[in-house]
C-alpha positions in Angstrom: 75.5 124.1 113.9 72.4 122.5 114.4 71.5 119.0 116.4 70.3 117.6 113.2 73.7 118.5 111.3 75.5 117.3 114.5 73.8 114.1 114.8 75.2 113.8 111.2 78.7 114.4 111.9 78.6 112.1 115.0 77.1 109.5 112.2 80.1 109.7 109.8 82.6 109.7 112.8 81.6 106.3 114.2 81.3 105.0 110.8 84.8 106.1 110.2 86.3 104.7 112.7 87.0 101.0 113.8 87.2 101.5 117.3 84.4 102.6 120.1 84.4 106.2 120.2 84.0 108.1 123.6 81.5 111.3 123.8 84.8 112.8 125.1 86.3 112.7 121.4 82.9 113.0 119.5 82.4 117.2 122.3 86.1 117.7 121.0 85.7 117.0 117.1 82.6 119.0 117.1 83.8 121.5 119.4 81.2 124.0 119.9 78.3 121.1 121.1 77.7 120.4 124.9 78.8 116.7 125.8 75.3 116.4 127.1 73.9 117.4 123.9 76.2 115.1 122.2 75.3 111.9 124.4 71.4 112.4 123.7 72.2 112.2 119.7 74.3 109.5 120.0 71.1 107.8 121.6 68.7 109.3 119.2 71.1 107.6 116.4 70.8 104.6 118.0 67.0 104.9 118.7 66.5 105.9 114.9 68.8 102.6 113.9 66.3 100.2 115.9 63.2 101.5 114.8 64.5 101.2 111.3 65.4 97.7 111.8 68.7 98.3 110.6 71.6 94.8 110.1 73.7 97.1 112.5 73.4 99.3 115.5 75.3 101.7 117.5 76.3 99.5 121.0 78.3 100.9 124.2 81.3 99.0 124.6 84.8 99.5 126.7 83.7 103.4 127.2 83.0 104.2 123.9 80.1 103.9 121.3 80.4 101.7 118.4 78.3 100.9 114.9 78.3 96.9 115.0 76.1 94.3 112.6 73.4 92.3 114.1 74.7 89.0 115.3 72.5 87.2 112.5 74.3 88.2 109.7 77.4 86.9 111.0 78.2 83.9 108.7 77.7 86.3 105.6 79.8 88.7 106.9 82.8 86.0 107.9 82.0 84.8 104.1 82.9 88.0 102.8 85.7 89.6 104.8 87.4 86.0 105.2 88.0 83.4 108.6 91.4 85.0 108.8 89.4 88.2 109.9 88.0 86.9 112.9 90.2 86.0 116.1 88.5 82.9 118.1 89.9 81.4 121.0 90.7 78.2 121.8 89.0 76.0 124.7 92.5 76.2 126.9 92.8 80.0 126.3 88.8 80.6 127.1 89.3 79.0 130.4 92.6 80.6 131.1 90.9 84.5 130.5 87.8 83.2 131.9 89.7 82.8 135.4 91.4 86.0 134.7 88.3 87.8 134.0 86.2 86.8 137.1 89.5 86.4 139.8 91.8 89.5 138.5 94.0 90.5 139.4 95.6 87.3 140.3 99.6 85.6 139.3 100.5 82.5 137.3 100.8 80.4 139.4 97.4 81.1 140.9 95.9 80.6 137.8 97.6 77.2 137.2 95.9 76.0 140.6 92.9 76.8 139.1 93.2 74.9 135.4 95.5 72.7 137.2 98.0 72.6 134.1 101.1 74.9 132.5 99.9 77.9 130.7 102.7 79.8 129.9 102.3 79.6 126.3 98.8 80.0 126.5 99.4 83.2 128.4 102.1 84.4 126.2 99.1 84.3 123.2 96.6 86.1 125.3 99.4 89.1 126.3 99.8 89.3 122.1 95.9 89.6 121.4 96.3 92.2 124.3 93.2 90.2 126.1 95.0 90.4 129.5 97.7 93.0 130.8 100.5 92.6 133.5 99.4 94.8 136.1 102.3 95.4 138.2 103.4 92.6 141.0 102.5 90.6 143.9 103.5 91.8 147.3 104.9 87.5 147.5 108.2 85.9 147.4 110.0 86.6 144.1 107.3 89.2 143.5 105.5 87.6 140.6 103.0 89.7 138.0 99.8 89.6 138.3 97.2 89.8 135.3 94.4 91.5 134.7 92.0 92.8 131.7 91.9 94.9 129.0 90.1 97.5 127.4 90.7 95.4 124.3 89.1 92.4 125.9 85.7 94.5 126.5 85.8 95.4 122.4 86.5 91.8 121.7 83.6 90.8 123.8 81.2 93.7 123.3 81.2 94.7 126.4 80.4 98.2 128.3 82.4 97.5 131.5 82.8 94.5 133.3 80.0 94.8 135.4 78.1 93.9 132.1 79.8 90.2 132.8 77.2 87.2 133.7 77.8 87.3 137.7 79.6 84.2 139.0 77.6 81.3 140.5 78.2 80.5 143.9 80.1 77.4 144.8 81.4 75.5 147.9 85.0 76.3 148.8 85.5 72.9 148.9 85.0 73.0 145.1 87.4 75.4 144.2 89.6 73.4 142.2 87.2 70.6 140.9 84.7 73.2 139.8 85.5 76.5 139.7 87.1 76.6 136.5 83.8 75.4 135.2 81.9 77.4 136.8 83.9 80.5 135.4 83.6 79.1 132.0 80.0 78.9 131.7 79.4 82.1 132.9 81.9 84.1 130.3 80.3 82.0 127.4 77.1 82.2 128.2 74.8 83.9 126.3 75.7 85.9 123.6 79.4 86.1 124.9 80.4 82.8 123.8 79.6 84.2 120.3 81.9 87.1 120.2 84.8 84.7 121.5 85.1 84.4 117.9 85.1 88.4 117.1 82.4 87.3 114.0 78.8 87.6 116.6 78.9 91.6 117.2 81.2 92.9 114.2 82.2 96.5 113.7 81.5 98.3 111.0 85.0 97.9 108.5 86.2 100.4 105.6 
C-alpha cells in the first residue's frame, strides 16, 4: 500500500464515522502502516483541506481526529439538518458545567456554594447529555460524589484536551462566591466556545 492510497483510506474512515477517530484505530484498520506514518497523513489531509479552502476541515478533538464544517456555514447547516439536531444549553446548565469544568472534581453541594441555588435537576440533565461523569466519592461525611468531565464534553465543545480551555482569571478569595461563577463563565464561553454550546459552530461531518 502506498501513502497516497493510505491517505485515501484514512479519508473515507473519518468521513465515515461520526465520532473523532484516534491514530490508534486509523494503524489498526490499515494494519500494515506505521502510526507515525499514519499521523503525518492525517496532517497532510488536513494541510491539503486548508489550502483548498475547503467548508470543512479535519480538527483534533477529545483524542481523536475529526472532519468538521467551518463555523460560517452554521445557520445553513442547522437549516437543513433541523434545530432538533443541535443540543444548546441553557444559561443555568452553562454555569453549572462551567464550575465543573474549571474546579473538577468537586461534589454537589460545593457546586451549589458556587451558583448559590439547587441544581439537582440541572445536574440530572447534564449526567443524560453525558457532559459530566460521577467520578467516585468524597473522602467527607456521607461520602458524597463528586463530578467531573467527559470525553463527550470535549466533542461537544471541540476540544483537544482540557488544557485547550481559556485559563481562568485570577480573582480575590474574598470573591469566591460573588464572582467566581462569573468569572468561570466568561472564560468557557469565550471565544469560539460559546458557539459550540449549541453543537451547530464546529459540526461533524453526518451520513
Amino acid at each position: 500500500m502506498t501513502n497516497e492510497e493510505a491517505k485515501r483510506i484514512i479519508e473515507a474512515l473519518l468521513f465515515a464515522t461520526h465520532s473523532p477517530v484516534s491514530i490508534n484505530e486509523l494503524t489498526s484498520t490499515l494494519e500494515d502502516v506505521d502510526s507515525r506514518v499514519v499521523r503525518d497523513l492525517v496532517y497532510e489531509l488536513k494541510t491539503e483541506y486548508e489550502n483548498q479552502n475547503r467548508s470543512f476541515s479535519i480538527t483534533e478533538i477529545a483524542g481523536g481526529f475529526q472532519i468538521i464544517t467551518d463555523s460560517c456555514y452554521a445557520s445553513w447547516i442547522r437549516k437543513l439538518i433541523g434545530k432538533e439536531k443541535t443540543q444548546r444549553l441553557s444559561m443555568p446548565s452553562l454555569e453549572t458545567l462551567a464550575i465543573v469544568v474549571y474546579k473538577q472534581p468537586l461534589t454537589r453541594s460545593e457546586i451549589e456554594t458556587i451558583r448559590g441555588v439547587n441544581i439537582e435537576g440541572i445536574l440530572e440533565g447534564l449526567l443524560e447529555k453525558k457532559l459530566i461523569k460521577t467520578s467516585g466519592r468524597k473522602e467527607a461525611p456521607g461520602r458524597p460524589f463528586v463530578y467531573t468531565t467527559t470525553e463527550q464534553f470535549l466533542i461537544h465543545f471541540g476540544l483537544k484536551s482540557l488544557e485547550d480551555l481559556p485559563k481562568l482569571k485570577e480573582f480575590a478569595e474574598k470573591d469566591v462566591q460573588a464572582g467566581e461563577k462569573d468569572l468561570i463563565v466568561e472564560n468557557l464561553t469565550s471565544e469560539k466556545k460559546e458557539e459550540a454550546s449549541d453543537g451547530t459552530s464546529a459540526v461533524a461531518k453526518t451520513n
